[in-house]
C-alpha positions as CSV (number, residue, x, y, z in Angstrom):
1,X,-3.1,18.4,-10.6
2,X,-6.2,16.6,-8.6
3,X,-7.6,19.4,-6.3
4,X,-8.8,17.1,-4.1
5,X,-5.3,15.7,-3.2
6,X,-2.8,16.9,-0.4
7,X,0.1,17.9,-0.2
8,X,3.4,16.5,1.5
9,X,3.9,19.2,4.1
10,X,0.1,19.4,4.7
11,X,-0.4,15.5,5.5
12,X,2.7,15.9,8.4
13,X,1.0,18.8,9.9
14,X,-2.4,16.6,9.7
15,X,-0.1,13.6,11.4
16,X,1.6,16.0,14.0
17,X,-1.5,18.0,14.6
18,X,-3.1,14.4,15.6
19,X,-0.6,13.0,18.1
20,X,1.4,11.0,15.4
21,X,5.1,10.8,17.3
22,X,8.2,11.2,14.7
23,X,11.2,10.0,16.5
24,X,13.9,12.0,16.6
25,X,17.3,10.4,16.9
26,X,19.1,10.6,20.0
27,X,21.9,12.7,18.7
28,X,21.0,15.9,19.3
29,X,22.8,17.9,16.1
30,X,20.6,16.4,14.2
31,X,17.4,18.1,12.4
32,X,14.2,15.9,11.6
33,X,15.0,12.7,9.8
34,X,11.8,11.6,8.3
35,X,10.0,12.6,5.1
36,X,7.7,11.4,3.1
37,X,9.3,12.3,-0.9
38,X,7.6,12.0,-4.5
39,X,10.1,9.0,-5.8
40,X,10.8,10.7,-9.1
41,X,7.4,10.1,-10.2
42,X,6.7,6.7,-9.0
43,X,4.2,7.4,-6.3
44,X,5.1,8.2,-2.9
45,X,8.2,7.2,-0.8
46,X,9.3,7.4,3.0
47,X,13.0,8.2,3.9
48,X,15.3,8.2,6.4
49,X,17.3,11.0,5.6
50,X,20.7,10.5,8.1
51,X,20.3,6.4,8.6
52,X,23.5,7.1,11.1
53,X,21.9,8.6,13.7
54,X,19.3,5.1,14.2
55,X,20.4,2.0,15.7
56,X,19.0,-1.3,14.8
57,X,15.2,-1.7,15.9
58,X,14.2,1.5,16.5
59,X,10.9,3.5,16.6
60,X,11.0,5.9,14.1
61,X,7.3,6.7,13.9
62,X,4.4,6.0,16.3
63,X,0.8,5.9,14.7
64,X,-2.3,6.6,17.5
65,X,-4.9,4.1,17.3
66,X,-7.5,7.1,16.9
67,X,-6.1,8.4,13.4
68,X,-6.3,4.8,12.2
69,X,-9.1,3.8,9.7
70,X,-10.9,0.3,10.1
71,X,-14.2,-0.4,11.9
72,X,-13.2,-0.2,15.2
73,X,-12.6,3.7,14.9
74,X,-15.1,3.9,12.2
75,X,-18.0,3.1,15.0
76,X,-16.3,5.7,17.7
77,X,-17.2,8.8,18.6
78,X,-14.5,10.7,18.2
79,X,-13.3,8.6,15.3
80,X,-12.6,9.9,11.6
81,X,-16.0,9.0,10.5
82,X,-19.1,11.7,9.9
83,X,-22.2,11.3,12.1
84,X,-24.3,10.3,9.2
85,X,-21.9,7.7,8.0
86,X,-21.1,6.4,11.6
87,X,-24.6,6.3,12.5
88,X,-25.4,4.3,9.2
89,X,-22.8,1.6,10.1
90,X,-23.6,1.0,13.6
91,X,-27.1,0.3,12.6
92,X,-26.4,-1.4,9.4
93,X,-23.9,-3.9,11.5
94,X,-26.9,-4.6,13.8
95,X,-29.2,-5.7,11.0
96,X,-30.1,-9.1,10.4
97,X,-30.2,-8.4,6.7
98,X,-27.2,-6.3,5.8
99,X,-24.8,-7.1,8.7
100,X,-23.3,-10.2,7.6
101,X,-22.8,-8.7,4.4
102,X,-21.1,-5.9,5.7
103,X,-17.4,-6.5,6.2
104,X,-14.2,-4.9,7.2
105,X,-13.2,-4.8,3.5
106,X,-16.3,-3.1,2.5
107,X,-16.5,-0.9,5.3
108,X,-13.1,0.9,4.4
109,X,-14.5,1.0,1.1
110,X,-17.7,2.8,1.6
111,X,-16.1,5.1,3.8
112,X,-13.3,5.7,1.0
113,X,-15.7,6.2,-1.7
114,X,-18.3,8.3,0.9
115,X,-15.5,10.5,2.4
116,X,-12.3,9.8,1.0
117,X,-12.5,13.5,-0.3
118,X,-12.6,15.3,3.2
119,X,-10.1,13.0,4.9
120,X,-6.3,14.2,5.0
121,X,-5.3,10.7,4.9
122,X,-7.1,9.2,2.7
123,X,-6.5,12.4,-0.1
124,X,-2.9,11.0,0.1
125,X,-4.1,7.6,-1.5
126,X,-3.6,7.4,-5.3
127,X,-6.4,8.6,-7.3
128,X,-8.2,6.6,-9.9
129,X,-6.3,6.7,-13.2
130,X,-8.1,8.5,-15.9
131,X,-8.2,7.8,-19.7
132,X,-5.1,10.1,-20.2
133,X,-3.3,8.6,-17.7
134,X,-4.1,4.6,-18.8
135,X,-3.0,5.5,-22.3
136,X,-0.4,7.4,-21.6
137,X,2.2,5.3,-23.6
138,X,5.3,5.9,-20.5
139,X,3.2,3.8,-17.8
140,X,3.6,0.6,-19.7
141,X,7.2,-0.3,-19.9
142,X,8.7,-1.4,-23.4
143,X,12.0,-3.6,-24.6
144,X,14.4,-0.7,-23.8
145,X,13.0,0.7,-20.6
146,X,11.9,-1.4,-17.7
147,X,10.6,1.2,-15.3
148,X,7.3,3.2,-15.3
149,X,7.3,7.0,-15.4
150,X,4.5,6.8,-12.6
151,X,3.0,5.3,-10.0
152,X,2.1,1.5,-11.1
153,X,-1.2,0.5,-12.2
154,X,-3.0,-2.8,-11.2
155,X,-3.8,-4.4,-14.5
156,X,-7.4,-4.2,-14.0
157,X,-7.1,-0.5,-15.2
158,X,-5.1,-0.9,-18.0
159,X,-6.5,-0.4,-21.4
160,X,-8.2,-3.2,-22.6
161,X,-5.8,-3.6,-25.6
162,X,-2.8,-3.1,-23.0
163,X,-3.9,-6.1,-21.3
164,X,-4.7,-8.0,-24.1
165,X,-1.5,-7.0,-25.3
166,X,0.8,-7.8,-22.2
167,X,-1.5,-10.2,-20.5
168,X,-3.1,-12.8,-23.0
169,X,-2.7,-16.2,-21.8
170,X,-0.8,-15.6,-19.4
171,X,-1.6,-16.9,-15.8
172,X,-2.8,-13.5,-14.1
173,X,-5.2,-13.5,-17.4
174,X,-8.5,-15.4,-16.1
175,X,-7.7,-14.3,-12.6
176,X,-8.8,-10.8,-13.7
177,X,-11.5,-11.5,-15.6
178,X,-12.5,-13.4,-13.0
179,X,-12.1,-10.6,-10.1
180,X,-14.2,-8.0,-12.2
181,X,-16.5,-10.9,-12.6
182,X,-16.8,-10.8,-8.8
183,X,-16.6,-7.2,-8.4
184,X,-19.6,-6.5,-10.7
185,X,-21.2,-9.2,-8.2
186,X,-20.5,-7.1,-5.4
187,X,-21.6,-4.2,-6.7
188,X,-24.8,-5.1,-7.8
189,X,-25.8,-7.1,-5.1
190,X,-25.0,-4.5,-2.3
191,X,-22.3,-2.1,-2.5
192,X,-24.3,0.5,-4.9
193,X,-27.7,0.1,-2.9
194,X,-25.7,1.2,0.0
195,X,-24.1,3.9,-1.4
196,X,-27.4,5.6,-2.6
197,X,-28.4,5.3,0.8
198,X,-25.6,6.9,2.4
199,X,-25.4,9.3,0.1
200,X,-28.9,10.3,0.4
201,X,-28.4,10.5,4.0
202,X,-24.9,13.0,3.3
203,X,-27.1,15.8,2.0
204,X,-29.5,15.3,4.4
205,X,-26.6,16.3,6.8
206,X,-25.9,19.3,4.7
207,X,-22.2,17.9,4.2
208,X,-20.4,18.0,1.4
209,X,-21.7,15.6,-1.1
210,X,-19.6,13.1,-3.1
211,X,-19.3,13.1,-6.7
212,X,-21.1,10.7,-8.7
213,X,-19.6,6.8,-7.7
214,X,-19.5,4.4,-10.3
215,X,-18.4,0.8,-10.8
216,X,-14.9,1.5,-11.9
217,X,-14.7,3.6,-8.9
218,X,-15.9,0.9,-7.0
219,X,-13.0,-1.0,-8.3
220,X,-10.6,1.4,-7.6
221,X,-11.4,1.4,-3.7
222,X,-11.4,-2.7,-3.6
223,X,-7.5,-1.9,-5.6
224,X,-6.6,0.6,-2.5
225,X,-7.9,-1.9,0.3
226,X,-5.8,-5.0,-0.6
227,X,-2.5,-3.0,-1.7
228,X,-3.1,-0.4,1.5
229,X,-4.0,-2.4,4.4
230,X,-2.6,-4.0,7.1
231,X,-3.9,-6.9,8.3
232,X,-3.7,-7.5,12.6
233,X,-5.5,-8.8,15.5
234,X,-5.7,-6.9,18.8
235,X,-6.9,-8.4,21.6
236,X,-10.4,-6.2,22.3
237,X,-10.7,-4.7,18.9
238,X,-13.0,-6.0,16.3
239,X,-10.8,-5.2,13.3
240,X,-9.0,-7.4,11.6
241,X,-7.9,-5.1,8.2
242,X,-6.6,-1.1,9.1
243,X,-5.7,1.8,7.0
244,X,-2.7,3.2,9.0
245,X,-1.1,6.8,8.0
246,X,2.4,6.7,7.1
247,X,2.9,3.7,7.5
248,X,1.5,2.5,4.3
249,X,3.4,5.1,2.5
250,X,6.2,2.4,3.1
251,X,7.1,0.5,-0.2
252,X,7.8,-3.0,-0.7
253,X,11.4,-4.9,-0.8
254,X,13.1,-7.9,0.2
255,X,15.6,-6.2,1.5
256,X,13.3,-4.2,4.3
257,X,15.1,-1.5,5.7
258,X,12.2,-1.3,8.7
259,X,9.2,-3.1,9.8
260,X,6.1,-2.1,11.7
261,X,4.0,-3.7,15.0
262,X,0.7,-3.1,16.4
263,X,0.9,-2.8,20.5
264,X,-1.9,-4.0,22.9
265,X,-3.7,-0.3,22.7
266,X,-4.1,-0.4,19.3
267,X,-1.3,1.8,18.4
268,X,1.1,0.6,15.5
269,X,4.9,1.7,15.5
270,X,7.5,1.9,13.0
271,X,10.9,0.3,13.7
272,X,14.3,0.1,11.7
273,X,15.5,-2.8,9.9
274,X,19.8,-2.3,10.5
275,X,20.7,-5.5,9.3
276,X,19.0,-5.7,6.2
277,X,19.4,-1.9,5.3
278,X,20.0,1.1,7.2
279,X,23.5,0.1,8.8
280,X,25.2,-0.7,5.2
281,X,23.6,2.6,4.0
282,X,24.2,4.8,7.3
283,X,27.5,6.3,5.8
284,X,26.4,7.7,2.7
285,X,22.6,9.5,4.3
286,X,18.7,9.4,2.7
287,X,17.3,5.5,2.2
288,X,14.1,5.1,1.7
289,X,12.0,3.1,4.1
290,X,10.8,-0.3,2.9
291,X,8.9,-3.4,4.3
292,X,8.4,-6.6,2.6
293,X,5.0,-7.1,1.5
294,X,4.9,-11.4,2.1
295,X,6.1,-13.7,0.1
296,X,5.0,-13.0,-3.4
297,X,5.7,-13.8,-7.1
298,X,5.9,-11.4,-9.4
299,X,2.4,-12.8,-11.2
300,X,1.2,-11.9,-7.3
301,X,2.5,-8.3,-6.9
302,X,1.5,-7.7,-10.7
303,X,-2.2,-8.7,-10.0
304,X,-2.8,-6.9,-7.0
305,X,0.2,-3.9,-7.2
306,X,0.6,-3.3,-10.6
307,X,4.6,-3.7,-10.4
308,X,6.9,-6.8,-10.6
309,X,10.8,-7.1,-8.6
310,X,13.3,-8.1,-10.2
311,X,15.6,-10.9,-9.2
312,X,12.1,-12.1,-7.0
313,X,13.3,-14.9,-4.5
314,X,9.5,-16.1,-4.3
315,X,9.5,-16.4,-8.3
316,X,7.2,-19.1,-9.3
317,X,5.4,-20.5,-12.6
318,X,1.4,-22.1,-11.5
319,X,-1.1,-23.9,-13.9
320,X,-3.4,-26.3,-13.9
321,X,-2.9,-29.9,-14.0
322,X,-6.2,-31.1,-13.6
323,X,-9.6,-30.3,-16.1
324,X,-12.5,-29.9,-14.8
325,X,-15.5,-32.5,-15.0
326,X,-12.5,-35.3,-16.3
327,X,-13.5,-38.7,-15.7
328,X,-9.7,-39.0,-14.4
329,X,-10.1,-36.0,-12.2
330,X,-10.6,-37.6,-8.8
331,X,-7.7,-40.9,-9.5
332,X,-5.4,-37.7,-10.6
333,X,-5.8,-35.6,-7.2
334,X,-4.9,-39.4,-5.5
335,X,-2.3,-39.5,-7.2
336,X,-1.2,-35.8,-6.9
337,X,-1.6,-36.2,-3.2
């Protein structure tokens, strides 16, 4: 419905078209086992469609280093970026001022909000939910139906009475209020100053200006970083955080059926996961590709994903033990510790 989006077959001409490899298994009978599928209306999902024809630990996709977003490639010539917006950063990073403001999580975020609507990849991200879709009653599960009709939700876009609701004193509750608190921070203090400039310097470029950006949009592109990103170090590169096609349309379990690794040129490759997945499933054909996300409570993955897992081995309860400002405050941490 969003004319800005992409579709499926589109984004793996966009990937093949850029030098992403898609393993094919060494039997040769078999057609292409990779696709990326719609998973009955919960967002997107990648399969394996005949998990026979892999053995344990092998590449089924590799990503170039040059199709992958963070501010390594951002700053490079031949990178994803626009002139006007790569220009902007280089200088922006050299600036007493504005550099040490400027970091890897708000880089991907600028350039998301800036040209998230002419980028293949990035058009594949979930778009921000509009009113309809917040109260549309099927996204919030009830007694008799514990899965959503659609892609999750972060709880920071629920409807206020949803979250009051389903939320109230529970211990995710002043966590969120306290993340928009630092959001609204954020945006005030630098993001929207920033974004007035590069988007003054977009139709100065005669390119294809953005749509208005607000705050909630603002917040939406801060949701898509932390539940999008992967987070490694290569030896050479700057970047730290990296928006990685295909890879990130991997969902989460603890039961991984693959896992992915960066190599020294800044490419990232996916492997499979036999023991955990694929060999048990190999007989009967499709799985869908999953990695494990870290070790995270449900209160964790419901924060910052908008989903919980059932049966979560890392399920834990927090609170506070100690107030604040108590005369008793520092003999409790001694004790504590």
């Amino acid at each position: 419905k969003d004319p800005t989006s992409i579709g499926v077959t589109d984004f793996l001409h966009f990937l093949n078209s850029h030098g992403v490899s898609i393993s094919q298994p060494a039997d040769g009978q078999h057609g292409s086992k990779f696709c990326i599928t719609n998973k009955q209306g919960k967002g997107s999902a990648a399969m394996l469609n005949d998990p026979s024809a892999y053995t344990d630990d092998e590449v089924v996709a590799t990503i170039p280093q040059n199709i992958i977003i963070d501010i390594d490639t951002l700053q490079d010539e031949d990178g994803p970026a626009s002139p006007y917006f790569r220009d902007w950063l280089r200088e922006k990073l050299a600036d007493e001022k504005d550099g040490p403001l400027l970091t890897e999580r708000r880089v991907l975020m600028l350039y998301y909000l800036c040209e998230g609507h002419t980028s293949p990849y990035l058009r594949t991200f979930p778009r921000l939910p509009t009113n309809e879709d917040a109260h549309d009653e099927s996204t919030f599960p009830t007694k008799d139906d514990d899965a959503t009709s659609r892609a999750p939700i972060p709880p920071l876009f629920w409807p206020k009475e949803e979250r009051q609701r389903l939320l109230h004193d529970t211990e995710i509750d002043m966590p969120l209020v306290a993340k928009e608190k630092a959001l609204r921070g954020e945006w005030e203090n630098c993001i929207h100053r920033w974004l007035v400039e590069l988007k003054s310097l977009e139709n100065d470029n005669n390119t294809a200006a953005t749509n208005a950006v607000g705050f909630r949009d603002f917040c939406w592109a801060d949701s898509l970083f932390w539940t999008r990103v992967l987070k490694y170090k290569n030896q050479g590169f700057a970047a730290s955080y990296h928006w990685v096609p295909l890879v990130d349309a991997c969902n989460h379990s603890y039961a991984p059926t693959c896992y992915w690794e960066s190599d020294a040129v800044g490419n990232v490759h996916l492997r499979t996961k036999v023991e955990s997945g694929v060999e048990e499933a190999a007989p009967i054909g499709p799985i869908e590709l999953c990695y494990t996300y870290g070790e995270k409570s449900n209160a964790e993955l419901l924060f910052s994903h908008g989903f919980c897992v059932d049966n979560n081995p890392n399920e834990c309860v927090t609170w506070s033990l100690l107030e604040k400002d108590s005369a008793l405050t520092d003999t409790k941490s001694r004790l504590l510790r």
